[in-house]
N, C-alpha and C positions, 0 to 999 in steps of 0.2 A: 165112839163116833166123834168125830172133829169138829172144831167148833163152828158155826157157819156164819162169814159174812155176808150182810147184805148193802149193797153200794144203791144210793138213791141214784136215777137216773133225774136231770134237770128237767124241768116239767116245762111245756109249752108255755110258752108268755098267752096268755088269752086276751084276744084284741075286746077291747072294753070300749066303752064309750069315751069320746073325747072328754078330755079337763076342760070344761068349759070357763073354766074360772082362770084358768090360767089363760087362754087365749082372751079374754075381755080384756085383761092387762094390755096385752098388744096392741089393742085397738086402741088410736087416740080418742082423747076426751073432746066433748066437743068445745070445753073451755081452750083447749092447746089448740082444736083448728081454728078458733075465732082467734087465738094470740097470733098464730102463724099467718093468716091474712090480713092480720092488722098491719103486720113487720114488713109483708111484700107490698102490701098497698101503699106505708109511709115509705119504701124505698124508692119505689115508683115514681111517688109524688115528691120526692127530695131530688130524682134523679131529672122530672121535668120541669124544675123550676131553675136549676141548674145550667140546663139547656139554653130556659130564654132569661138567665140572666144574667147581665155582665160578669159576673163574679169567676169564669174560666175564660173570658173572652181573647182573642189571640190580639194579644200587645205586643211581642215579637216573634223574628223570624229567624232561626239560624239556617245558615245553609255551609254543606261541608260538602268537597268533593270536586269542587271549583272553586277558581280564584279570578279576580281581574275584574274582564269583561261581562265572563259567564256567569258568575255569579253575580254582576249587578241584571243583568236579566231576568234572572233566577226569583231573587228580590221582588224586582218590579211585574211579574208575571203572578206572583204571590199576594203581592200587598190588598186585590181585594177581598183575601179572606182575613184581614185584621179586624177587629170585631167581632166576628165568628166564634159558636162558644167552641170549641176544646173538641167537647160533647157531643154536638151536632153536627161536628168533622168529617167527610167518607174519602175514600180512598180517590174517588171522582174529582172530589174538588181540586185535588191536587195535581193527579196526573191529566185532566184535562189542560187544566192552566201550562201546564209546565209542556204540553206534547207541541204547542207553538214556539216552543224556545228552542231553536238549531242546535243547541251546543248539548242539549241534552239526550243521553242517549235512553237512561230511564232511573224512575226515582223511588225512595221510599220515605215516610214520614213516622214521625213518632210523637206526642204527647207528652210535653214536661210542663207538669199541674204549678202552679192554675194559670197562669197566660201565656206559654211558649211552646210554638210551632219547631220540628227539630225535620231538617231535610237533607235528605245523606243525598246526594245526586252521580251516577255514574255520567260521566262524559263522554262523547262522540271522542273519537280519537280522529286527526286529522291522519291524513295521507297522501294527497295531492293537492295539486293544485290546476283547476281546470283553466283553458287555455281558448278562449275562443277573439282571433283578429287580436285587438287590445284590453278587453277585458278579461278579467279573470275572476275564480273563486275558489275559497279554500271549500274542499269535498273529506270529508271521511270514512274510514273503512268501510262504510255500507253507503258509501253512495253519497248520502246527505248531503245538501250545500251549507255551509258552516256559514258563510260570510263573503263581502264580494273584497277584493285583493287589488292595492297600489301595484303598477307596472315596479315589479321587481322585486316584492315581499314575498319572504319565505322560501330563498332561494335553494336552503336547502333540502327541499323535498321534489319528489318528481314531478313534471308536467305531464299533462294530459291535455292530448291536440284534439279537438273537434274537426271532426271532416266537414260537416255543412253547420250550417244555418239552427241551430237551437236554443229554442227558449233554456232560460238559465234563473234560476227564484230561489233568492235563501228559503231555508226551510225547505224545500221541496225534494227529492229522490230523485237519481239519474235513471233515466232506463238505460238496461244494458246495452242498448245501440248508441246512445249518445252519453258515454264515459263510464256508464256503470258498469259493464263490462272489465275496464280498464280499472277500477277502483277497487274490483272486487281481489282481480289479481294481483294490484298489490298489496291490499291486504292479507292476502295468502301470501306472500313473498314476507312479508313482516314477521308473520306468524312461525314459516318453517325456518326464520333463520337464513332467510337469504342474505349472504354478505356482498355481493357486489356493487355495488354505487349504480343506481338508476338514476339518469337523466331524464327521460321522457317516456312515455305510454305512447303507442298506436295500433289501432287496428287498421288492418289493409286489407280487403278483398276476404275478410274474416281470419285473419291470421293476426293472432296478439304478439306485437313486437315489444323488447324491449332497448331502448336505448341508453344503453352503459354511460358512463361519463368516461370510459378508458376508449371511446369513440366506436368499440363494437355493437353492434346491432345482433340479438340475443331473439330469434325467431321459434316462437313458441306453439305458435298452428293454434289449432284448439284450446277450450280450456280443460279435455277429457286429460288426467294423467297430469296436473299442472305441476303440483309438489314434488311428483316424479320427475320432470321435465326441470324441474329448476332443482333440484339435485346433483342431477346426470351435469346438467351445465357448470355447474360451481366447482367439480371435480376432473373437468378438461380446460375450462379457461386459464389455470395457470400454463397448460400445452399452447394455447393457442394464441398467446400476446402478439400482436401486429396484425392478426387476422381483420377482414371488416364484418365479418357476423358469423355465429355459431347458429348453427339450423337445430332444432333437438323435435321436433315436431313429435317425430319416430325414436324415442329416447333409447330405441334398443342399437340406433342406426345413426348418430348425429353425424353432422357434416360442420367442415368452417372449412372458410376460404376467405375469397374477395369476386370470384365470380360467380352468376349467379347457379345455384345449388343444382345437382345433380338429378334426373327427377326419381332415378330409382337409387338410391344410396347403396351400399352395400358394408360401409365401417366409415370409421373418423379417417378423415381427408383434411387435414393440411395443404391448403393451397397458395402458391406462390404469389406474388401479386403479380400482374400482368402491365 
């Protein structure tokens, strides 16, 4: 007879009563939570006494992002949170103050201990220049009026003609019936890389014209399709030099000439002048 092994099989673990002794470990002591509220309480009380006392209070201002004009604005829009601590700073103080200043378009602030105010500011970009009888004002890409303009400053950016009668407020937004319209689209023209030389903005009868400085008139209709439309035009105007305006209304269909536009187009039409 052979010899016989026998193999233990592992025996069930037998769920027992919890280690209590090891779990009381885990539990803080109540010496560590009187230490631990002591430590939140003196932070507290270091953190509010900090608040009302001079010791963070804002003694300067930097401001980056503008230059010149803008930034003495900037400044002076600022200046009555100097004495303010650091600590009791909110994002309100600053972008209230600052949303009266034309030039800015929107800002962000930073904290450098213990007295300095640190202000990064994006700027309004300009883009026209509105155009109403003899006054005027520089407007940027979203409309804004930046500042009101001497007869004849800034000659190199386009005008924008007012057709009636409108109130005109630095700091204030155009509506799109009186130039915001026109503002917006040359913003878009900025953006897609339009190279042509604009002279002036108008809207006629709802149809947005542009006025080239090579003396063609660049009729854009709508503003559905605009980037499409000034596209389409930038890749026929080297065709169509001497013409007096390029229609692209229907960018599947433009027209130029000198007389006025066809109503139902049918392709690009070079017209003679008359």
């Amino acid at each position: 007879m052979g010899a016989v092994a026998v193999v233990p099989f592992p025996q069930r673990r037998r769920l027992g009563a919890p280690d209590l002794t090891r779990l009381a470990r885990l539990v803080p002591t109540r010496r560590s939570l009187l230490v631990a509220a002591a430590a939140v309480g003196a932070a507290g009380l270091l953190y509010l006494v900090a608040r009302e006392t001079p010791l963070f209070a804002v003694r300067s201002i930097e401001v980056t992002g503008v230059r010149g004009p803008a930034a003495v604005h900037v400044r002076a829009a600022l200046r009555p949170l100097e004495g303010t601590s650091l600590l009791a700073l909110h994002v309100s103080d600053v972008d209230d103050r600052l949303a009266a200043v034309p030039e800015v378009r929107s800002a962000t602030y930073d904290r450098a201990f213990p007295n300095t105010l640190r202000v990064v500011v994006v700027p309004e970009q300009p883009v026209a220049v509105v155009r109403e009888g003899a006054a005027a004002w520089l407007v940027s890409t979203r409309g804004r009026v930046l500042n009101t303009l001497a007869h004849g400053e800034r000659r190199g950016l386009p005008r924008i003609w007012l057709a009636r009668r409108v109130d005109v407020a630095v700091g204030e937004t155009l509506a799109p019936d009186d130039g915001g319209r026109a503002a917006a689209a040359l913003a878009l023209a900025r953006r897609a890389g339009f190279r042509a030389r604009i002279r002036d903005v108008m809207v006629t009868d709802g149809t947005l014209v542009f006025g080239l400085r090579s003396g063609l008139d660049l009729r854009l209709g709508t503003d559905d399709d605009l980037a499409l439309k000034l596209a389409v035009a930038e890749r026929i105007l080297p065709l169509v030099r001497g013409s007096a305006y390029l229609d692209v209304s229907l960018p599947s269909r433009p027209v130029a000439g000198s007389p006025p536009p066809p109503t139902a187009p049918t392709n690009v039409q070079v017209v003679g002048r008359g």
